[in-house]
N, C-alpha and C positions, 0 to 999 in steps of 0.2 A: 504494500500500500504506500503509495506514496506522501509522503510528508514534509511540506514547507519549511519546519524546520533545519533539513537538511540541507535545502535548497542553496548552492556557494554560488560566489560570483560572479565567478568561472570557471569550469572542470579544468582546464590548460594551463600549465605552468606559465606562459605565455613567450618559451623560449624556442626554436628552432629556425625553420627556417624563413628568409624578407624578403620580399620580391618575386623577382624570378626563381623558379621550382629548381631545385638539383634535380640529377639526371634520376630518373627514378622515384621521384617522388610525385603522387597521385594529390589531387586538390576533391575528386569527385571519381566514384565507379565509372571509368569507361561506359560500362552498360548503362548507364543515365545520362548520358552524353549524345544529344542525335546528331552531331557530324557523325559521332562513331559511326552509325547506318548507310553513310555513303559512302559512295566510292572514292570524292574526294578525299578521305581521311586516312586512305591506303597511300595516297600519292604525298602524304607530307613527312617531313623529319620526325626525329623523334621529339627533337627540341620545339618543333610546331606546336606536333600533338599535346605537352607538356602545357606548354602555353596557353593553348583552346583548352585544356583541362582545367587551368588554373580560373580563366576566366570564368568559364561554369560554374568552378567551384563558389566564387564567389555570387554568380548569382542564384546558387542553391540554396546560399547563405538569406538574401535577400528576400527569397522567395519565403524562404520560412518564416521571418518576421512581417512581412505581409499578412500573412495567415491570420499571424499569432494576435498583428495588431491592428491593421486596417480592419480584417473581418470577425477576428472568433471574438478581439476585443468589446467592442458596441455590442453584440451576440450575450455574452458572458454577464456583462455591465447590468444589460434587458434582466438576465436571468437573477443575477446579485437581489434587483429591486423587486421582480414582480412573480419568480418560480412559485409555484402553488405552496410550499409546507416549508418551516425553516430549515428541513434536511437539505432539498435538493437548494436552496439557496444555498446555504455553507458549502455544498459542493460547485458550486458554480463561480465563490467566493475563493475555495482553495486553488478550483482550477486558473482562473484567471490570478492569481500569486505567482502558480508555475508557468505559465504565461510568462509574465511578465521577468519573471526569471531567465526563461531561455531564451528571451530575447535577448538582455542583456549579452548574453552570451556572444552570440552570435553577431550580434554588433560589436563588441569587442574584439571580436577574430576580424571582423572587416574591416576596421581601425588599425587595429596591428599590422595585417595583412597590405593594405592600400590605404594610406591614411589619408593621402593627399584628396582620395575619389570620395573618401566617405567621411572628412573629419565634418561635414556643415550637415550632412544626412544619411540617412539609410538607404537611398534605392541610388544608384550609379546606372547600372543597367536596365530593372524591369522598369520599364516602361507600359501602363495598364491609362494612363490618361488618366485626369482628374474629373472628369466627367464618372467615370465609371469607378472612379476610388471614392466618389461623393455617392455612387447609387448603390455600394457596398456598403458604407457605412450605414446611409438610410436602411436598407434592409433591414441590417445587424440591428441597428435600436426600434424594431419595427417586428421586433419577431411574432407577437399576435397576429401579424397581416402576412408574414412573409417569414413561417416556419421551415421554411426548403433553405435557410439557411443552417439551420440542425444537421438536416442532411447533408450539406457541403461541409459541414465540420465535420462529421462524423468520418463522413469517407477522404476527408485530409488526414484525417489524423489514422487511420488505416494505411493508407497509403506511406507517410511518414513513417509507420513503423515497416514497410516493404522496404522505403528509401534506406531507413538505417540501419537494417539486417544488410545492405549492399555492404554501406559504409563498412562494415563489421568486417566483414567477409575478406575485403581488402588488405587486411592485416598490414602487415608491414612495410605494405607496399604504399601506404595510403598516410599522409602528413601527417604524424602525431597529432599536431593542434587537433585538426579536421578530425581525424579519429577521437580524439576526447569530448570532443562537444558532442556528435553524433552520436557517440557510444554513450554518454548521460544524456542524450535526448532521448532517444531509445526506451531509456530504463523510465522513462515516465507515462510513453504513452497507452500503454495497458490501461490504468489509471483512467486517462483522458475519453478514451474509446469507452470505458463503462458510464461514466459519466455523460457522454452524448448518450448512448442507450437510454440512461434514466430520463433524461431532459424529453428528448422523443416521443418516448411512455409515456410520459406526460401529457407535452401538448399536441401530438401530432392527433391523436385521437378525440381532443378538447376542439379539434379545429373541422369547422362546415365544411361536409365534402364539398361542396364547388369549390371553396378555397382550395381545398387538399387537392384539387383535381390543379386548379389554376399553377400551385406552387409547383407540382411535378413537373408541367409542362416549361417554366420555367429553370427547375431545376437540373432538366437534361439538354434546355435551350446554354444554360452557364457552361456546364461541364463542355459542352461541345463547343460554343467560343472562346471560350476563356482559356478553360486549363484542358487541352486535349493538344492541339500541334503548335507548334514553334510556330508566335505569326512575330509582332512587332518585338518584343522582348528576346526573341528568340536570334532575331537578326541584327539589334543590337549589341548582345553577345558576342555574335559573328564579325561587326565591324571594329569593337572593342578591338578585339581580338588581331584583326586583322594591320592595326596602327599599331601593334608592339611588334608587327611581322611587316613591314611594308614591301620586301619583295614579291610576298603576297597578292599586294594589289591588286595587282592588272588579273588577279584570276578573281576579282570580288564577283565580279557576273556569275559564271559559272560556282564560287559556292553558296551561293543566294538559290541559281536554280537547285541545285544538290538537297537546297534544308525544305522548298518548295513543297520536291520532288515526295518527302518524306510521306505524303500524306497518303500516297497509296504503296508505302512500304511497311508490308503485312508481318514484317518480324520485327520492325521497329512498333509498330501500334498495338502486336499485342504484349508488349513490355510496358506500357501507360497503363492501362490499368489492369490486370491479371486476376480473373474471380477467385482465385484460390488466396490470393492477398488481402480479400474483402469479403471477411467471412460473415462479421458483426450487420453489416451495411446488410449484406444481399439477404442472411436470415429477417431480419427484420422488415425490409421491404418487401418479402414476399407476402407478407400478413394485409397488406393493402394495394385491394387490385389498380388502384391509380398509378402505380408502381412498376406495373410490371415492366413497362418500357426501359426502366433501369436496369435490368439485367444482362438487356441486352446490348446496353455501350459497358457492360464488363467483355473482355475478352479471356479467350480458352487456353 
């Protein structure tokens, strides 16, 4: 069970390595990385590859505090003041603590890591627009009207623990720092996934099917624009990337089309979301047939 009071500042010593990666050193799992999936990625150095990894890495970093704070936050905040019983508020209370903890974290590795891109803020790279960072938030303190944001937690935070079983896995291969923070992100999100559970229980069924109907349709409309392929975020990555490699350039064209291309590459799409990774989500959704469309943007 997790517990707040254990909660440090940061898992990471904060020593190793600045900048540029030594040779051998992983920033993110290749297999969470979509250049991996093209063919572009066969044609470059190793000191490239390093490079596009590092980059990722950091914006894996960023994307988690997105989660953590543009959306689960104002989400959590809702649940703090208005969850039905003072249980599931204390819980909604602890979770948004650890929240706000491994944020820290993670903004700390991006500091250390690139101080110059991230000393004034958190997002360098993802780029989601401010339009749509404002209709995120609305959602999130809006959760009586707009409970499919439970769902987007729930199955982030599934997913999360897919991501850092990667992390894991990487061993030695994979930056201390990066490995520490993932490896105590990890250990919390058990925790967090029972917790959407209960939240769900709650309101998902307190809520008028038209709504429930409305929110799914939206819920599979998010998933599929937002977090499903590499669009704007994906490709500023790519040009990040591409100014710490400037011989690069002149092939900018061609790996724009390469990350495009991604969208009908059936080994990279069913690595996003894997139903064997989303075990909590899919049992649960099965219980309401306005759901079932959710099934099937898991892959086999």
């Amino acid at each position: 069970m997790s517990d707040a009071r254990r909660l440090k500042p940061s898992p990471h010593t904060g020593e190793g390595n600045r900048g540029f990666p030594h040779e051998g050193t992983l920033f993110s799992p290749e297999s969470l990385t979509p250049l991996a999936f093209t063919p572009v990625y066969h044609t470059l150095t190793n000191q490239q590859r390093l490079g596009y990894n590092r980059v990722h890495g950091l914006y894996f970093l960023e994307q988690i505090i997105f989660f953590e704070q543009v959306m689960a936050r104002p989400t959590l905040e809702w649940l703090v003041r208005r969850a039905a019983t003072p249980e599931l508020r204390n819980e909604a209370a602890q979770f948004l603590a650890e929240e706000d903890a491994h944020s820290s974290w993670f903004r700390g590795l991006l500091r250390e890591e690139a101080p110059a891109q991230y000393q004034h803020g958190d997002f360098h790279l993802l780029d989601m627009g401010n339009t749509t960072r404002r209709l995120m938030r609305m959602a999130g303190s809006s959760v009586r009207f707009f409970p499919a944001m439970l769902w987007l937690q729930l199955i982030f935070e599934e997913r999360a623990l897919y991501f850092g079983r990667a992390f894991v896995s990487c061993g030695s291969a994979m930056d201390p720092r990066f490995q520490a923070v993932h490896r105590e992100h990890l250990l919390e999100e058990p925790a967090h996934i029972r917790r959407d559970v209960l939240f769900l229980e709650w309101l998902w069924p307190a809520t008028p099917l038209w709504l429930r109907r409305m929110n799914a349709h939206a819920l599979l409309w998010s998933l599929r624009e937002f977090f499903l392929l590499p669009k704007r975020s994906g490709l500023r990555v790519i040009d990040t990337w591409l100014h710490e490699f400037p011989e690069l350039m002149p092939r900018r064209g061609e790996i724009h089309n390469a990350m495009h291309a991604l969208e009908s590459n059936k080994v990279y799409l069913h690595t996003l979301y894997p139903k064997v990774s989303f075990p909590k989500t899919r049992h649960l959704a099965a219980r309401w047939p306005e759901l079932e469309g959710l099934e099937d943007f898991f892959t086999e």
